[in-house]
C-alpha positions in Angstrom: 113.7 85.4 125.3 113.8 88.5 127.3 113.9 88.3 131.1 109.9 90.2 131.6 108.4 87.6 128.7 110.4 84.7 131.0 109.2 86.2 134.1 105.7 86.6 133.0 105.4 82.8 131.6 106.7 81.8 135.0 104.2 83.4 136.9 101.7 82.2 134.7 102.9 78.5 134.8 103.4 78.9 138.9 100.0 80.4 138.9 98.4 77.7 136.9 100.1 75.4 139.0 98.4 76.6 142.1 94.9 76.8 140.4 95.2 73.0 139.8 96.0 71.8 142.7 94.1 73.7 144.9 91.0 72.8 142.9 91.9 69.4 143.4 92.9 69.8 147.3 89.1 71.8 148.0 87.4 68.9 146.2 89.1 65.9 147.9 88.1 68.0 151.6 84.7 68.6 150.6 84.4 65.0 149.5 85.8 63.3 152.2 84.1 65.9 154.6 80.7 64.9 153.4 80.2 68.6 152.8 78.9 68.1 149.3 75.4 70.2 148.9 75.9 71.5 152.5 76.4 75.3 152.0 79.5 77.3 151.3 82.8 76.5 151.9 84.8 79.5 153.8 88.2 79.5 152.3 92.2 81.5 152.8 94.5 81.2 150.6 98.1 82.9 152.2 100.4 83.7 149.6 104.2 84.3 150.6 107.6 84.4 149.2 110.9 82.9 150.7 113.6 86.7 151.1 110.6 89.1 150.6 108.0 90.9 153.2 105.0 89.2 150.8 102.3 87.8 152.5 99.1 88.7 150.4 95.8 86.7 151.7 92.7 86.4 150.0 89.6 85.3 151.8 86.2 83.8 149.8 83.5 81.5 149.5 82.5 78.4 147.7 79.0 77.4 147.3 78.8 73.9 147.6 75.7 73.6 145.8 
């Protein structure tokens, strides 16, 4: 296998990774919160990496129906 395809199915298992349990995470606070059908949700997610200057955000929304 050669080093990019092993990279890129890293990421992609890493990123999956993150997807999952963050989904999970937002639904236990929004359940436990009571927030269910109360607006939107504002929500950060701060991405870093341990020897690098990477810290990419990214700011949204979730409608909580």
């Amino acid at each position: 296998m050669a080093d990019e395809e092993r990279f890129n199915m890293s990421m992609r298992k890493f990123l999956k990774q993150v997807g999952v349990t963050s989904q999970k995470a937002i639904e236990d606070a929004v359940r436990e919160g009571g927030l269910e059908g109360k607006g939107k949700l504002k929500v950060q997610v701060v991405l870093t990496a341990d020897g690098t200057s990477l810290k990419h955000t990214v700011d949204g929304e979730i409608d909580l129906g």
